[in-house]
C-alpha positions as CSV (number, residue, x, y, z in Angstrom):
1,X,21.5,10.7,-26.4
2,X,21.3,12.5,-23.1
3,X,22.8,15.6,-22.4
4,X,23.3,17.6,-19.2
5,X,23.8,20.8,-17.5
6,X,24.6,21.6,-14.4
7,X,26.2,24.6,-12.8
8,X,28.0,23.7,-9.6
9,X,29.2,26.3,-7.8
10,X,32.6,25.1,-7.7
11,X,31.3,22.3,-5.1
12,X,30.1,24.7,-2.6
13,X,26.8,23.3,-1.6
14,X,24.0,24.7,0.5
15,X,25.6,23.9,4.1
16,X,28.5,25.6,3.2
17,X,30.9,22.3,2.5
18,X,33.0,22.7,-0.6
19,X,32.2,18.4,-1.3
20,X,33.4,17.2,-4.7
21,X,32.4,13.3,-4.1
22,X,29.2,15.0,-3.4
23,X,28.7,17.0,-6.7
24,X,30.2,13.7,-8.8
25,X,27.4,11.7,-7.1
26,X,24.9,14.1,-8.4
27,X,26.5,14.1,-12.1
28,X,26.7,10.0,-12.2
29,X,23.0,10.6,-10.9
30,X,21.9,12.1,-14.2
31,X,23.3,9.1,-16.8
32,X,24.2,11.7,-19.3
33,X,26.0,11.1,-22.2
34,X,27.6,14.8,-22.4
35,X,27.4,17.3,-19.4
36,X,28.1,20.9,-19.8
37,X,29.5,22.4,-16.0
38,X,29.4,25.9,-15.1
39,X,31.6,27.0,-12.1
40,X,33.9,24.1,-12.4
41,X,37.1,26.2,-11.5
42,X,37.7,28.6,-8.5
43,X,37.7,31.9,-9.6
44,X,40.4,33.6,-8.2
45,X,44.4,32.8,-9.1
46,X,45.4,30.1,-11.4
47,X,41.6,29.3,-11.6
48,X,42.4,25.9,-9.9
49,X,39.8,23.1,-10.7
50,X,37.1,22.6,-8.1
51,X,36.0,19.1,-9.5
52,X,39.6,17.7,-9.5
53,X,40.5,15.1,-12.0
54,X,41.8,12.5,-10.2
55,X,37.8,12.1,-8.7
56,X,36.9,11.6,-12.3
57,X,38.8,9.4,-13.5
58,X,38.1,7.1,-10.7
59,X,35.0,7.5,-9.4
60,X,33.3,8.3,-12.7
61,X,32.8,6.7,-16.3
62,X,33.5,10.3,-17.8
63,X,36.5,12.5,-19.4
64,X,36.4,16.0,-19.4
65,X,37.8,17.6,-22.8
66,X,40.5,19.6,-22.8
67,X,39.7,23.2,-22.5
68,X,42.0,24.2,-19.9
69,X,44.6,27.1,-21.2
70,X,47.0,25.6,-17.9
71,X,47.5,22.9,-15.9
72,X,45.2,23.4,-13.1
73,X,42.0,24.6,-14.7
74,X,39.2,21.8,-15.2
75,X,37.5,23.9,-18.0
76,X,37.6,27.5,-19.5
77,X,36.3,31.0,-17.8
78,X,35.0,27.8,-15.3
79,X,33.4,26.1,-18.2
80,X,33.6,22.8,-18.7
81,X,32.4,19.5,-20.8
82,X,32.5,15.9,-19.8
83,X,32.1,13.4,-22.3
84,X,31.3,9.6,-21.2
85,X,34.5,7.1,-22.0
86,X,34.2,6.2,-25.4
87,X,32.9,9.2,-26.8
88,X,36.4,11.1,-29.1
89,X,35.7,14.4,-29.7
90,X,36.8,15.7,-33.7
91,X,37.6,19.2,-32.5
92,X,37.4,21.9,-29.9
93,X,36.6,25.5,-30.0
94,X,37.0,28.7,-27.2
95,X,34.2,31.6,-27.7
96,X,35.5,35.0,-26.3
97,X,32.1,37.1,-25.0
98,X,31.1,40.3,-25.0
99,X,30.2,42.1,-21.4
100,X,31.0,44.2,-18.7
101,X,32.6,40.9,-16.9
102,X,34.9,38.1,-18.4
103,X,33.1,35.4,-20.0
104,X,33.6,32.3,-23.0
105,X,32.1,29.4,-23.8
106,X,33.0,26.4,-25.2
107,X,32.4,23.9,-28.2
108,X,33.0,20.6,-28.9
109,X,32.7,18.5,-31.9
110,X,31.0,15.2,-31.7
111,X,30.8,13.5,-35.4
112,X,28.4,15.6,-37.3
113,X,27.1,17.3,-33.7
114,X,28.1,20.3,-31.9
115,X,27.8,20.8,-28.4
116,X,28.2,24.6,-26.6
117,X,28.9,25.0,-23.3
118,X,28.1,28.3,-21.7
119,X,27.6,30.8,-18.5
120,X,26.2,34.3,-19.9
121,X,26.2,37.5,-17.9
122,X,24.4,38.8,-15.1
123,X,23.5,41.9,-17.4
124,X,20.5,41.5,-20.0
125,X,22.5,43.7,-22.3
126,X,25.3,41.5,-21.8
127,X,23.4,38.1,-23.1
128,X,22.0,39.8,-25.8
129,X,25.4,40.4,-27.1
130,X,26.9,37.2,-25.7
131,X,24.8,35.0,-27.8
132,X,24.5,36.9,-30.8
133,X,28.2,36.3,-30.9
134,X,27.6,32.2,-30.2
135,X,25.4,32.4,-32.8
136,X,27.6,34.5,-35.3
137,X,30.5,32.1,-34.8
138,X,28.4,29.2,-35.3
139,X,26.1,29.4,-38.2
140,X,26.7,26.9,-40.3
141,X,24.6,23.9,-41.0
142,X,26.0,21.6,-38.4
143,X,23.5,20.1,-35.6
144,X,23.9,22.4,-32.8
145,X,22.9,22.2,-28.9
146,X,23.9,25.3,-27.0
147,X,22.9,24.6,-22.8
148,X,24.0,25.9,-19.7
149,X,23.3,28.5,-17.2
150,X,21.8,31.5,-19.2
151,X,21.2,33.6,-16.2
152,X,17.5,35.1,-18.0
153,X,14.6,35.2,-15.7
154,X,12.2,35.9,-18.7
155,X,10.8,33.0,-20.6
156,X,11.9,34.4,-24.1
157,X,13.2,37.9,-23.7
158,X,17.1,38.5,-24.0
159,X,17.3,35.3,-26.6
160,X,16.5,36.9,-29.6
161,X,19.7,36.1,-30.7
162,X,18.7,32.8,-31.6
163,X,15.6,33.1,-33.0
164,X,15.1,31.4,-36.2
165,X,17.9,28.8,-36.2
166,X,17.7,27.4,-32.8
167,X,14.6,26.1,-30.5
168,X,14.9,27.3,-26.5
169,X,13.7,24.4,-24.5
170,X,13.7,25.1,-20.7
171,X,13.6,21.9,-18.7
172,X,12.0,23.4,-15.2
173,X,12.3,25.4,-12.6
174,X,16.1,25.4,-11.8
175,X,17.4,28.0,-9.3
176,X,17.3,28.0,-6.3
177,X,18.0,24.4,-5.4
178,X,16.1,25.0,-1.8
179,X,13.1,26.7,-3.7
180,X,13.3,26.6,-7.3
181,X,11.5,29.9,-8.7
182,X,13.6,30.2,-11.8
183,X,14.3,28.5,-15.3
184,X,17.7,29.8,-15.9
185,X,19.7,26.8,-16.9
186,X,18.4,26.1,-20.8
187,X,18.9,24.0,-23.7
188,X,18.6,25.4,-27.2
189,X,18.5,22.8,-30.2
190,X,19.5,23.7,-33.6
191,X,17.6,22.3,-36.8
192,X,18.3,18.7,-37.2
193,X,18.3,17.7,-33.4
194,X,14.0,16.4,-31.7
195,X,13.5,17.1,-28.0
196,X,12.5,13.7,-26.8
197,X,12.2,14.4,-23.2
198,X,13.6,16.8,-20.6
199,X,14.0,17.5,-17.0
200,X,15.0,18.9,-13.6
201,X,17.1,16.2,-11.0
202,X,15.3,17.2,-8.0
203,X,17.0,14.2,-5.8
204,X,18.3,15.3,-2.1
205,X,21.9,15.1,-2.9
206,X,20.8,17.7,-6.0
207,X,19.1,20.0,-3.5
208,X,22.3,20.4,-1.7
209,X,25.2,20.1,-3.8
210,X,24.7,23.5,-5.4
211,X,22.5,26.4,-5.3
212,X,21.6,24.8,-9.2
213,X,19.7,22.1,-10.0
214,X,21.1,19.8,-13.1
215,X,18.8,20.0,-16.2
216,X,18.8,17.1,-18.8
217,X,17.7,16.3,-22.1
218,X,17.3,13.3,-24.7
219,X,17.8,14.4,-28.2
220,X,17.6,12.3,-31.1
221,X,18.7,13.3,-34.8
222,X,17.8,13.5,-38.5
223,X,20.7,11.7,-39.2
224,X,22.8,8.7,-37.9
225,X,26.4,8.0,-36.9
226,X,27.0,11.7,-35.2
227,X,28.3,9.8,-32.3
228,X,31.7,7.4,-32.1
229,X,30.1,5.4,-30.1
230,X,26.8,5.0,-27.6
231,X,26.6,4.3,-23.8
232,X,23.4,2.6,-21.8
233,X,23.0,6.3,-20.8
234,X,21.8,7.2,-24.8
235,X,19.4,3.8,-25.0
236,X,17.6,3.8,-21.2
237,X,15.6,6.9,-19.9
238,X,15.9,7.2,-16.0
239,X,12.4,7.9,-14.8
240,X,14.0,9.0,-11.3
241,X,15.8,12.0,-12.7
242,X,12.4,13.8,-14.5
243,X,10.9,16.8,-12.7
C-alpha cells in the first residue's frame, strides 16, 4: 500500500498562481493509495476548500473523506485525507491540539488500519504537546501511521512523544521545494506496519506547486485484509517518484 503526504499550500505555488489542476497533477503523480493534505482550505472565513471537489471527482481516481464540519471546507483545521475509489473507510475521528495557535488532526479507519493526518505547530513546545495528545488518544493496539507536515527541523528531538510505540521514518529532504534543506514532512509507523520503501517526488510540476515537496511510503502489514479493496497503486512501485 502506498501512502502520501503532501502539504500544499492551498494551491499557491512558487510563481505566485493559486493552480488547483496543477497541485492534482502532482497528487495523481504520486499513485498513492491514501494521501494525507495539509493546507487544503483557505484559512480565513468559512475556510473555503482550495482543492475544490468538483476537480476531484473528475480529474482524479480519489475521494476525499468527510472531515469537513460545513459545506465548504475540503478537510479539518485545513487537513485533509483522500482515499483512492474503492477504498470505504469504517470510521472517522477529529483530534483537538494543544498550542498557542489552532490546530487538529485527523483519523481514519481503514479495516484493521489507522491513518492520521496532521500539521503540528510552529512552536517546539507546541509539538511536544500536540503529539503526546495523538498518541494518548490513540494507544490501543491497532496498526497505526501518523504522516504529514511536522514542522521539526531536528532529526529526533520534539518526537519523544512517540517513542516506544511508533517508528519516525523521514522520507528526504522536503522543504523548500526550490532548495530542499529540511525533512519536515514525516511518516511514523506503529507496530505491525514494515517500511518497504520511501521517498521525495522531486518532479518539476512538484518543485512548483508548493513550497512542499510530497513524501511517500509503501507499507506492508503483519496481517492481511486491513484494506476493502487494493488499486494498481498498492501492487506497482513508480521508480520516477523516489528521491
Amino acid at each position: 500500500m502506498r501512502i502520501a503526504s503532501y502539504n500544499i499550500r492551498k494551491c499557491l505555488g512558487l510563481d505566485r498562481r493559486r493552480d488547483p489542476g496543477r497541485t492534482l497533477s502532482v497528487i495523481n503523480g504520486l499513485d498513492a493509495d491514501v494521501v494525507v493534505l495539509q493546507e487544503a482550505d483557505k484559512r480565513l472565513g468559512a475556510r473555503p476548500a482550495a482543492l475544490p471537489r468538483d476537480m476531484l471527482e473528475y480529474e482524479t481516481d480519489f475521494v476525499p473523506v468527510h472531515f469537513a464540519r460545513n459545506d465548504v471546507s475540503l478537510g479539518w483545521h485545513g487537513n485533509a485525507i483522500l482515499l483512492r475509489r474503492g477504498l470505504v473507510p469504517k470510521s472517522i475521528d477529529h483530534v483537538d491540539l494543544p498550542g498557542t495557535e489552532p490546530r487538529g488532526a485527523v483519523a481514519v479507519d481503514l479495516g484493521d488500519m489507522r491513518i492520521v493526518g496532521v500539521h503540528l505547530g510552529l512552536l517546539r513546545s507546541d509539538r511536544r504537546r500536540q503529539l503526546a495528545r495523538i498518541a494518548d488518544r490513540f494507544h490501543d493496539d491497532r496498526p497505526t501511521v501518523i504522516l504529514g507536515d511536522f514542522n521539526e527541523w531536528r532529526a529526533r528531538t520534539g518526537l519523544e512523544a512517540l517513542d516506544g510505540r511508533f517508528h519516525v521514518h523521514t522520507p528526504g529532504r522536503s522543504f523548500h521545494a526550490a532548495r530542499p534543506v529540511a525533512a519536515l514532512d514525516r511518516i511514523a509507523l506503529s507496530d505491525g506496519l514494515e517500511l518497504r520503501d520511501a521517498g521525495v517526488d522531486q518532479t518539476l510540476p512538484a518543485r512548483s506547486a508548493s513550497d512542499h515537496l510530497p513524501v511517500w511510503a509503501d507499507i506492508a502489514f503483519d496481517r492481511g485484509g486491513l484494506l476493502t479493496s487494493t488499486s494498481p497503486a498498492a501492487t506497482s512501485i513508480s521508480a520516477s517518484h523516489r528521491a
